[in-house]
C-alpha positions as CSV (number, residue, x, y, z in Angstrom):
1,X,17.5,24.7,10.9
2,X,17.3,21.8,13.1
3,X,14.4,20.3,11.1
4,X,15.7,20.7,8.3
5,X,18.6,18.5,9.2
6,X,16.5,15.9,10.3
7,X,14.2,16.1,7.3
8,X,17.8,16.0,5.0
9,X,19.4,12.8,7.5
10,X,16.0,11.0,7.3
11,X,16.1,11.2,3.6
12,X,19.7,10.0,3.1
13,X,18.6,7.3,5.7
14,X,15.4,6.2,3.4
15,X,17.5,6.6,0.2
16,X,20.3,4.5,0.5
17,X,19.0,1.1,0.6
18,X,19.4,-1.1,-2.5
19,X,16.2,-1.2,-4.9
20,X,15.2,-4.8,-3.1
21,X,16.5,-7.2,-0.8
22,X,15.9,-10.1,1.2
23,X,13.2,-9.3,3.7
24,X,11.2,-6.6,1.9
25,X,7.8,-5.6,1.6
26,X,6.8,-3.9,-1.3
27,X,3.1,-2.4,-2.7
28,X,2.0,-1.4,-6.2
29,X,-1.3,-0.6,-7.4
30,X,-1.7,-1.1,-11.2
31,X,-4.8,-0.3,-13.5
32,X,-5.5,-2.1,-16.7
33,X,-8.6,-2.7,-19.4
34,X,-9.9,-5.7,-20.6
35,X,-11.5,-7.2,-23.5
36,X,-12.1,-10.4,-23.9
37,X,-13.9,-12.9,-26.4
38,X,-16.3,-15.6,-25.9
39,X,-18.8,-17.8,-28.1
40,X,-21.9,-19.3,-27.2
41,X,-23.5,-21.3,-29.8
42,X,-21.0,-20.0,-32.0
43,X,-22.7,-16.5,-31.3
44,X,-19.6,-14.1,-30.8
45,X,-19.3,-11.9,-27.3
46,X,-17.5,-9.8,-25.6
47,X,-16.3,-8.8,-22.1
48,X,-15.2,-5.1,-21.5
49,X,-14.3,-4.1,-18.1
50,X,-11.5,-1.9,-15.9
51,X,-9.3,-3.4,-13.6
52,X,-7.8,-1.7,-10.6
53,X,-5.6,-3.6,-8.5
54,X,-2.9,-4.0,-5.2
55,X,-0.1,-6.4,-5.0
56,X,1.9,-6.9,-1.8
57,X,4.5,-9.3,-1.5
58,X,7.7,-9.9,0.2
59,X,10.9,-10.2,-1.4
60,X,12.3,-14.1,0.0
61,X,15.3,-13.3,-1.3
62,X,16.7,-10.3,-3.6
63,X,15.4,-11.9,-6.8
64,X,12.7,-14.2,-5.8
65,X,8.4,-12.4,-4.7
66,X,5.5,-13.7,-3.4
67,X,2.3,-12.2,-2.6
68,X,-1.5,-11.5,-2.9
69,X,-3.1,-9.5,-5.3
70,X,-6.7,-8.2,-4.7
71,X,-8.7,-7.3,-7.6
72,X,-11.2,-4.1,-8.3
73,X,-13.5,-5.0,-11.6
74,X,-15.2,-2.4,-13.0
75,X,-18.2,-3.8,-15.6
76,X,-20.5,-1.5,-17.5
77,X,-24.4,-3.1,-16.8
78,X,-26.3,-2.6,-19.8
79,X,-30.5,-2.5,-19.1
80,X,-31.9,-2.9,-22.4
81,X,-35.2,-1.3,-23.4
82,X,-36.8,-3.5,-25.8
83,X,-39.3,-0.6,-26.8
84,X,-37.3,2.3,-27.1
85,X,-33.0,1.2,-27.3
86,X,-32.4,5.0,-27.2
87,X,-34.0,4.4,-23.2
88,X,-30.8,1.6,-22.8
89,X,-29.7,2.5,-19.1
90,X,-25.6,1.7,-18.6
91,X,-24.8,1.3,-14.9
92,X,-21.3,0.5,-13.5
93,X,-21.0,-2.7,-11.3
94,X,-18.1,-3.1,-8.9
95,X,-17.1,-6.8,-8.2
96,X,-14.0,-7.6,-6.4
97,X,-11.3,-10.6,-7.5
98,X,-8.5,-12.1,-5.2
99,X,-5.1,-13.4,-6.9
100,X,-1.7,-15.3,-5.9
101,X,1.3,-14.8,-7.5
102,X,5.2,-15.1,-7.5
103,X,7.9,-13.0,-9.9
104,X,11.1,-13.8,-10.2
105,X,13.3,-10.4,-10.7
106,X,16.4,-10.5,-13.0
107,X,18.5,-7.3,-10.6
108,X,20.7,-5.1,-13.4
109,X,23.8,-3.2,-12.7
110,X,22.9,0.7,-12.5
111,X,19.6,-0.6,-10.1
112,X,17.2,1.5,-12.0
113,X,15.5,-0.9,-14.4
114,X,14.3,-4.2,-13.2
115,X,12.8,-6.8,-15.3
116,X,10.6,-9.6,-14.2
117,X,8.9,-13.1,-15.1
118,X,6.4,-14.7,-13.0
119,X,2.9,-16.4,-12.7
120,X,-0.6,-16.0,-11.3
121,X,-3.6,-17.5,-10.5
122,X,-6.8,-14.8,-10.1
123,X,-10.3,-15.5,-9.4
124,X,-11.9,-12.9,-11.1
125,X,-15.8,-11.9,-11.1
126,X,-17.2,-10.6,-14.5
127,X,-21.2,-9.2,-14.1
128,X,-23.4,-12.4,-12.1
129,X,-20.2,-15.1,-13.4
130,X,-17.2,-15.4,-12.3
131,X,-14.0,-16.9,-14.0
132,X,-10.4,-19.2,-12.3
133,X,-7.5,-17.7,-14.6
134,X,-3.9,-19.0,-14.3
135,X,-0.6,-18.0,-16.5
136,X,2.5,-16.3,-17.3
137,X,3.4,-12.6,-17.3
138,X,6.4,-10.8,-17.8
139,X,7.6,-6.9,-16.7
140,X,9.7,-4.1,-15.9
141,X,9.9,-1.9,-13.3
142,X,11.5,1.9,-13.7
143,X,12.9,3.0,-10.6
144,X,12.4,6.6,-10.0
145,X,13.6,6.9,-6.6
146,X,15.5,4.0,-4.9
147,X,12.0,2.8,-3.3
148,X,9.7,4.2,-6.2
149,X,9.0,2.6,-9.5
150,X,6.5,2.6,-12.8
151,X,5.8,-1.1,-13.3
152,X,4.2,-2.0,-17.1
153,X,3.8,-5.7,-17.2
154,X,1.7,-8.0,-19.8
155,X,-0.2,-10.7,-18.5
156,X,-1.7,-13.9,-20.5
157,X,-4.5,-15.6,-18.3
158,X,-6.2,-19.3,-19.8
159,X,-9.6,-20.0,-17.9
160,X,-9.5,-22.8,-15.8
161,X,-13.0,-22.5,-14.9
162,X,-16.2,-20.4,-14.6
163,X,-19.4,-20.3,-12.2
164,X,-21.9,-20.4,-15.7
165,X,-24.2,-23.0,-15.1
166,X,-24.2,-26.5,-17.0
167,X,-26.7,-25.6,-19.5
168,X,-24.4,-22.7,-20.7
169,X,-21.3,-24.8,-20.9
170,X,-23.1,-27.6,-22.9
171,X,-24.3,-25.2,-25.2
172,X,-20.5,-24.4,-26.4
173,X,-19.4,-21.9,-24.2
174,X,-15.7,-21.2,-25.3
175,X,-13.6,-18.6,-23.4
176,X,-10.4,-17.3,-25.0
177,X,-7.2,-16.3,-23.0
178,X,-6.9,-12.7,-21.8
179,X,-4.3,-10.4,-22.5
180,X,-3.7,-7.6,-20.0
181,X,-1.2,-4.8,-20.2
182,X,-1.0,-3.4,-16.8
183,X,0.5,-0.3,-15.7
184,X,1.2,1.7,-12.0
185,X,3.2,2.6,-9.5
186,X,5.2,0.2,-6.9
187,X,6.5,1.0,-3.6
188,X,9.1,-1.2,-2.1
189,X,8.5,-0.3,1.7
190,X,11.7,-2.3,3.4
191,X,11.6,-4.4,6.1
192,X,8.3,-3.9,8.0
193,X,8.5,-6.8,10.8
C-alpha cells in the first residue's frame, strides 16, 4: 500500500507542472524522409535518404528555445554492375549531421496544443558530399501528458553551401531547397540543473 502511494504522490508531483516554462529542458526525437533535386549539366538527380534526429534545448523563457540538433542520415549506396544491372548491390550508409536552432512557441489556453515558428541551420552529409542548409520551419506540438507530446513540423532548408569540388560546381551544379515534414515524440524534462 505504501508504494503505491508513493508511486500515486510522485505522479501528481511530475504531472502538475505547466507544459513549459522558464528554465526547462526538453528532448524529442523526430524521423523524416527526404527527396531532393539537383541538376548537373542540366542532367536531372535526385537525393533520397532517411533522417532520424534529437533536439535538446532549453526553454529561456516560456515561449522562446534554443538548442542543438544532431542528425542520423540514412542513404541507400547503389554499386552498379555495368555487365549484369540485375547484380546492382544497394548498401545503407550512415552519416551523421549537427544542426542549431531556435523556436519561438505561441502557449494556447487549454495547454495541450502548442504551435511553433523557428529557424535552423544543419550541416548535413549526403553519400561522400556534404551540404550547409539554413531556413524557416513551422509546427505543433500535441500534448499527451503534461510532459509528453507528438511534434509534426515542416521545414524548408536553401543550400548555403556544399563540399563538391570546383569542377562540379562550374559544371552547373544547382541544388534546390528541401522540404521536410518531420514527425516524433518530445519530452519536456523540467528543470535539470
Amino acid at each position: 500500500m505504501k508504494i503505491k502511494l508513493c508511486v500515486f504522490f510522485f505522479y501528481i508531483a511530475f504531472v502538475s507542472f505547466s507544459q513549459q516554462q522558464a528554465g526547462d529542458l526538453a528532448l524529442q526525437f523526430s524521423g523524416n524522409f527526404v527527396t531532393q533535386r539537383f541538376e548537373i549539366n542540366n542532367v536531372p538527380s535526385r537525393i533520397i535518404q532517411g533522417n532520424v534526429y534529437v533536439k535538446i534545448g532549453k526553454f529561456f523563457t516560456p515561449n522562446l528555445e534554443m538548442g542543438v540538433k544532431p542528425n542520423f542520415f540514412f542513404t541507400p549506396n547503389i554499386r552498379v554492375n555495368n555487365q549484369d544491372p540485375t547484380k546492382n548491390k544497394t548498401t545503407l550508409k550512415t552519416s551523421v549531421g549537427f544542426g542549431l536552432y531556435g523556436a519561438y512557441s505561441f502557449l494556447t489556453a487549454d495547454g495541450k496544443f502548442n504551435p511553433y515558428v523557428g529557424a535552423e541551420i544543419n550541416y548535413q552529409p549526403s553519400g561522400n558530399e556534404a551540404f550547409v542548409n539554413l531556413g524557416p520551419y513551422a509546427g505543433l506540438r500535441y500534448f499527451v501528458t503534461e510532459r509528453i507530446n507528438i511534434d509534426a513540423n515542416l521545414n524548408w532548408l536553401i543550400n548555403l553551401g556544399s563540399t563538391y569540388d570546383q569542377s562540379t560546381r562550374n559544371s552547373g551544379l544547382e541544388v534546390s531547397p528541401s522540404l521536410n515534414l518531420n514527425i516524433g515524440v518530445g519530452v519536456v524534462l523540467g528543470k535539470i540543473l
